[in-house]
C-alpha positions as CSV (number, residue, x, y, z in Angstrom):
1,X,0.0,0.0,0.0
2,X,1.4,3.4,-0.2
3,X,1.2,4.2,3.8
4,X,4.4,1.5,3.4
5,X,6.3,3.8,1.5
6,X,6.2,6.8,3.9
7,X,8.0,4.8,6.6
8,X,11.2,5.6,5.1
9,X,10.8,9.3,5.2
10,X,12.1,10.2,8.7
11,X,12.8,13.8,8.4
12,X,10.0,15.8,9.7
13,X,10.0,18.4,7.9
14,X,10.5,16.3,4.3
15,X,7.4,14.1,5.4
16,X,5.2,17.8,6.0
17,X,6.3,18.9,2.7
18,X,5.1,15.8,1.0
19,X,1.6,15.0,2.8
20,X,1.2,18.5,4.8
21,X,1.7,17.3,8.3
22,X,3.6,16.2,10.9
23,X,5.3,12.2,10.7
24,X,3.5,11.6,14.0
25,X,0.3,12.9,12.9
26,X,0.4,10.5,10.1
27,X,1.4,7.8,12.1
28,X,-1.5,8.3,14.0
29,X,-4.1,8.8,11.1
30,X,-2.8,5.3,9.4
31,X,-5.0,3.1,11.0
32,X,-7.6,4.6,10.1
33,X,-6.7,5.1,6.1
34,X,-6.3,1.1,6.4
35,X,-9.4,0.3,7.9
36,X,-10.6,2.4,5.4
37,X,-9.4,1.1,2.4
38,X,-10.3,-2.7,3.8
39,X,-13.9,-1.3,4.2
40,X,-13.9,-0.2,0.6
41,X,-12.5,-3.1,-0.8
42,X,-15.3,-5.3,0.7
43,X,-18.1,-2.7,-0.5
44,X,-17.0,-3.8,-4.0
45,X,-16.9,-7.2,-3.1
């Protein structure tokens, strides 16, 4: 998924300049993108 590829950015500042906010923001917000994502993907099942 792409959430994988943002654990390699660990500068802070490089990680708000792609996605607009803060690593540990994200961190926090990835659960929810993947439950997300899993509840889409059964919809169209």
């Amino acid at each position: 998924m792409i959430f994988e590829k943002f654990k390699n950015l660990n500068i802070d500042r490089t990680t708000k300049a792609m996605i607009g906010m803060s690593r540990k923001k994200f961190d926090e917000l990835v659960p929810v993108f993947i439950a997300s994502y899993h509840a889409i993907q059964e919809e169209r099942l």
